[in-house]
N, C-alpha and C positions, 0 to 999 in steps of 0.2 A: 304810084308812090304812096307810102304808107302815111298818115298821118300822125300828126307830135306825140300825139298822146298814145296810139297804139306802140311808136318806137320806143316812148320811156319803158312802157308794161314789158317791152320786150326783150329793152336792155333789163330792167331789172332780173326780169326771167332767165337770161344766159348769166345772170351773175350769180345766185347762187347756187351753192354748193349742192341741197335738196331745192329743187325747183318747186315752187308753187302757184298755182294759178292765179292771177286778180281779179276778182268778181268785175272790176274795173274794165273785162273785157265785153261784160255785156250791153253797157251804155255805148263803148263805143262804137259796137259793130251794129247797131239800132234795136236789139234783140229785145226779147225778154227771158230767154232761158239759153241758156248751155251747155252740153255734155262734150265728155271725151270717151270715146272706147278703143278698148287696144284689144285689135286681133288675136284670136287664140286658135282655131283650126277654121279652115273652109269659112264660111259667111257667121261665125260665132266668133262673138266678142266678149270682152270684159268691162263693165260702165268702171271706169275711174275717178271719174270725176263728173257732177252736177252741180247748177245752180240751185235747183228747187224740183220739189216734188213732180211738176209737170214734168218736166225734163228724165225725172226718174224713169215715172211710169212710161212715158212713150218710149224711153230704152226698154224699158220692159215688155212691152207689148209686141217691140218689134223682134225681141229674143220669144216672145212664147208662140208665136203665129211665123215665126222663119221668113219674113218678107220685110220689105220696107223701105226707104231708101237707105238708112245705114246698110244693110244687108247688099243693096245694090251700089252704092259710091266701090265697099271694098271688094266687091265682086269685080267690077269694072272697071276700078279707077280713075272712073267719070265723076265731075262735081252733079249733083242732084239737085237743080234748084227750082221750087215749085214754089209762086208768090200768091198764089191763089188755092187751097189744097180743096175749095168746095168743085173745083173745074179739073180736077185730078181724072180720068178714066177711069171707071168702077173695076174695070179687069186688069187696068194695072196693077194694085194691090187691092184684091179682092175679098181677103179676110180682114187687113188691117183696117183699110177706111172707116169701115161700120163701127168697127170697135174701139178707134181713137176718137169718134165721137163725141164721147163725153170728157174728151179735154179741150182746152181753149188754145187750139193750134189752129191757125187760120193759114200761117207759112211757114214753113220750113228749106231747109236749106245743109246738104249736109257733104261734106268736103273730106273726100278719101286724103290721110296720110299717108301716102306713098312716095317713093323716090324709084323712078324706072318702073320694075316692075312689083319691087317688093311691095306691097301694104301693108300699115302694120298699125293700124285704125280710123278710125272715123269722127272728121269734129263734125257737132249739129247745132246747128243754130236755129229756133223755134222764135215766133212769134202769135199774139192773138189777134194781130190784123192783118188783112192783105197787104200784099204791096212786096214788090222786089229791094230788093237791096240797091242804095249808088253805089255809083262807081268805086265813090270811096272805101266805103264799107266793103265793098270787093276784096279790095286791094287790103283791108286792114285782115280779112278774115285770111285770105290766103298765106299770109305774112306769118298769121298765128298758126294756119296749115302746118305751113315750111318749118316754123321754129319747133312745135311739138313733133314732128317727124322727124327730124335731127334727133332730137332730146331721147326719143324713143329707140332710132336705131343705134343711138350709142348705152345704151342699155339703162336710161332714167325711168322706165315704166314705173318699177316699182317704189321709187323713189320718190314721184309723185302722187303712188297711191298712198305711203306713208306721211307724207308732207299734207295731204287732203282730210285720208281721216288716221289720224295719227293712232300706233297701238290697236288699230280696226283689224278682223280679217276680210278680202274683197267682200265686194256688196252682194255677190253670187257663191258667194261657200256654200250656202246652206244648199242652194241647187244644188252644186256639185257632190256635196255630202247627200242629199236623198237621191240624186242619179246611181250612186253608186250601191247604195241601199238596195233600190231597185231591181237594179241590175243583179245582183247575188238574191234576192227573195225571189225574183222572177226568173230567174236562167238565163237572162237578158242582156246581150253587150249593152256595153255604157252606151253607146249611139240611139240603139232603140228604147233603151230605160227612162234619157232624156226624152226621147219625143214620146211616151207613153204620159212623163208630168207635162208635158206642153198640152197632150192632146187634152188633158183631165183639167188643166188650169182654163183652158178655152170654152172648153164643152158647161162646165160650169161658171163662167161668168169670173174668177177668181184670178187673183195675182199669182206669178209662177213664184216668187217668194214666198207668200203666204201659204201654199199648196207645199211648198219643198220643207216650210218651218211644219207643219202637219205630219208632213212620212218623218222625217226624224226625231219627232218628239212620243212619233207612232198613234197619233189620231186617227191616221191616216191611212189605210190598208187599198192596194189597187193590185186587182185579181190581173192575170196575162192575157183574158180580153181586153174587148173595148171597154170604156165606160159603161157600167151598168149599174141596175140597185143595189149588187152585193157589194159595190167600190162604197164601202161607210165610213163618216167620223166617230168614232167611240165616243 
């Protein structure tokens, strides 16, 4: 059974007309951070909505390195919840771990929006201490699951991205604008042009934002090898 406090967040949320989210759902579900992503092709998503910058980057990270449990909840369907991520298996996610490092994520917890078989994103709920979620908290997150997967299959994606950051374009254009850059400078489907900025974002230490705001402003030049010294910032 959900608790009081998550039913009001919840009613209010089916009441209006652009739905928006209540930072109020981070107290109650014990967290310190929260994201939403909605499904776009195969294991890639769209971050629509975050609490704080952690929450960013660890959407970030796990769109530049292609693993993670968001990647794995929508692949699966399965809820992913790790209340310890220092006791994680290093081969389970073997690029991400090392490199989520330097955030303050001790657990995480991340809950496929699906109905059947469809998915159609990912809520994640981050903290910087160990420890599992109660039962309560359970019950409250799934609740919020349930209600943004309604919300979504009846086509409020974008309605929420305008309600969050109002007049914004998504948080990943500028990817998608130097994917496609890429792609036509290199000969490159858009498929490979994305993992060409993945692989140049990783290999150098760098946010796949900061790397994708580089190729379109054209700091940024990446030859149709790997990463090498001719890949320059002007």
């Amino acid at each position: 059974m959900i608790s009081p406090v998550m039913a009001d967040i919840l009613r209010a949320f089916h009441a209006e007309t652009t739905p928006r989210l209540s930072d109020g759902c981070v107290s109650v579900l014990g967290m310190d951070q929260l994201s939403v992503s909605l499904a776009l092709e195969g294991r890639l998503t769209e971050q629509l909505w975050s609490t704080d910058e952690t929450s960013t980057s660890f959407e970030d990270l796990q769109f530049t390195v292609g693993e993670g449990p968001g990647p794995d909840a929508l692949r699966t369907g399965q809820l992913i919840l790790e209340h310890d991520v220092s006791a994680v298996p290093p081969q389970r996610w073997p690029v991400l771990l090392p490199a989520m490092a330097r955030l303050p994520i001790q657990a995480l917890f991340c809950l496929p929006l699906a109905l059947g078989g469809i998915g159609v994103g990912v809520l994640t709920a981050l903290r910087s201490t160990p420890g599992p979620m109660t039962g309560q908290q359970m019950d409250d997150a799934l609740a919020l699951a349930a209600t943004l997967t309604l919300r979504f299959l009846g086509g409020d994606g974008e309605q929420l991205v305008a309600s969050v950051r109002p007049g914004s374009e998504s948080h990943r254009a500028v990817v998608h604008q130097a994917t496609g850059m890429l792609s036509v400078q290199l000969g490159l489907p858009l498929a490979k042009a994305l993992l060409r900025l993945r692989a140049y974002a990783y290999g150098h230490d760098r946010s796949i934002i900061d790397v994708a705001q580089d190729v379109v402003a054209r700091r940024l030049k990446l030859d149709n090898d790997r990463p090498a010294p001719e890949e320059t910032r002007e």
